[in-house]
KOLTI-524643 format. One record per residue (C-alpha): x, y, z. Coordinates in steps of 0.02 Angstrom, whole numbers, plus 50000, padded with zeros to 5 digits. Layout:
XYZ/...
# end
This chain:
537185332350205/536185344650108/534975336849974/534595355749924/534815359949694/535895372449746/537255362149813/538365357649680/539425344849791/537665334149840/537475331749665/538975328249593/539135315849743/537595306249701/538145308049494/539885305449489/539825306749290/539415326249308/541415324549381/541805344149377/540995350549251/540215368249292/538365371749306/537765380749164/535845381549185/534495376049330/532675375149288/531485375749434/529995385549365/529185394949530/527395386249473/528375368749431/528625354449568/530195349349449/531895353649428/533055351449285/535095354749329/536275357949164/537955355149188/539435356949029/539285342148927/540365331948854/540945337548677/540905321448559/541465330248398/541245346848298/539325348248336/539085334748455/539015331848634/538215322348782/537095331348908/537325331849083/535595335349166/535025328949326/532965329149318/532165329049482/530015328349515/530385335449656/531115351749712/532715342749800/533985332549739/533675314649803/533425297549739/532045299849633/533145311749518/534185303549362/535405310549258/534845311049082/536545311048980/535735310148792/536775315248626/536205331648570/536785344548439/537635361948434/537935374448288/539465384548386/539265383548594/539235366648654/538105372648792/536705378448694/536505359848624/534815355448560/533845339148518/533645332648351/532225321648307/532425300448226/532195302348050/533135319648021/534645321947949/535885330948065/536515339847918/534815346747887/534545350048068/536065360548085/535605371747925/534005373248012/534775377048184/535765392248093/534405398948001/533335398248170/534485409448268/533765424648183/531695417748231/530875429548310/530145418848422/531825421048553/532535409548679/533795394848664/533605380748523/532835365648602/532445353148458/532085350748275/531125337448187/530445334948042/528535335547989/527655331447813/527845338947630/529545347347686/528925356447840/530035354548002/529475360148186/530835371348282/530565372048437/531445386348570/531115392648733/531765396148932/531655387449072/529715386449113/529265392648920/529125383448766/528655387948582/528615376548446/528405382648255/528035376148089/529305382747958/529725377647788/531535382147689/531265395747564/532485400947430/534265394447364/535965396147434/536555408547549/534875416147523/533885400447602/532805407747764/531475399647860/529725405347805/528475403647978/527185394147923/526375392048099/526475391248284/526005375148328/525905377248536/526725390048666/526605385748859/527245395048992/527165387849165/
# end
């Protein structure tokens, strides 16, 4: 048996609730000792679903790894689900996830929380990069944007 990340059978053997779903992103940063596996998840409802990521310290699959199968949030692709912080709204989070698809700061969504006085922290990045702003809603309507109002960290292993 082969305990390698690439082997898709080894893990769905050891997870049996990643069942068939297809791999749709692996994280092992060449600098990291980690590895993150994405398969599909499971859609919930119109902007839910449940992740199905096996996390690994090490750099094969083995006992040490768990599957991390959390509810998370998408605007329109079920796989590029994000995380949304206790004490937000999802409502809110969603108008923020829209309005965050045209930051500048590129990569996928990976979370939104709120901060104080009506500024939230959007955070977005690839596997091995993070960035996380401070933004603030500016405007009414269909004219609401997201005004930067900082960068708050950006790591890149």
């Amino acid at each position: 048996m082969s305990n390698y990340i690439d082997d898709d059978d080894y893990v769905r053997g050891m997870f049996l609730e990643v069942g068939d779903a297809p791999r749709i992103r692996t994280c092992a940063p060449a600098g990291a000792p980690w590895v993150i596996i994405a398969y599909a998840p499971e859609v919930l409802d119109a902007h839910r679903v449940r992740t199905r990521e096996v996390h690994c310290s090490e750099r094969v699959i083995s006992e040490r790894c768990k599957l991390v199968a959390d509810v998370r949030y998408y605007v329109e692709d079920p796989e590029e689900y994000f995380s949304v912080a206790p004490g937000l709204k999802p409502e809110r989070a969603l108008q923020l996830a829209e309005l965050s698809d045209e930051s500048p700061q590129g990569g996928r969504l990976l979370g939104i929380a709120a901060d104080k006085g009506g500024v939230y922290l959007v955070t977005r990045g690839e596997c091995g990069t993070e960035t996380q702003v401070a933004v603030r809603l500016e405007g009414a309507g269909a004219a609401q944007q997201l005004e930067l109002i900082e960068t708050r960290y950006s790591v890149e292993l």
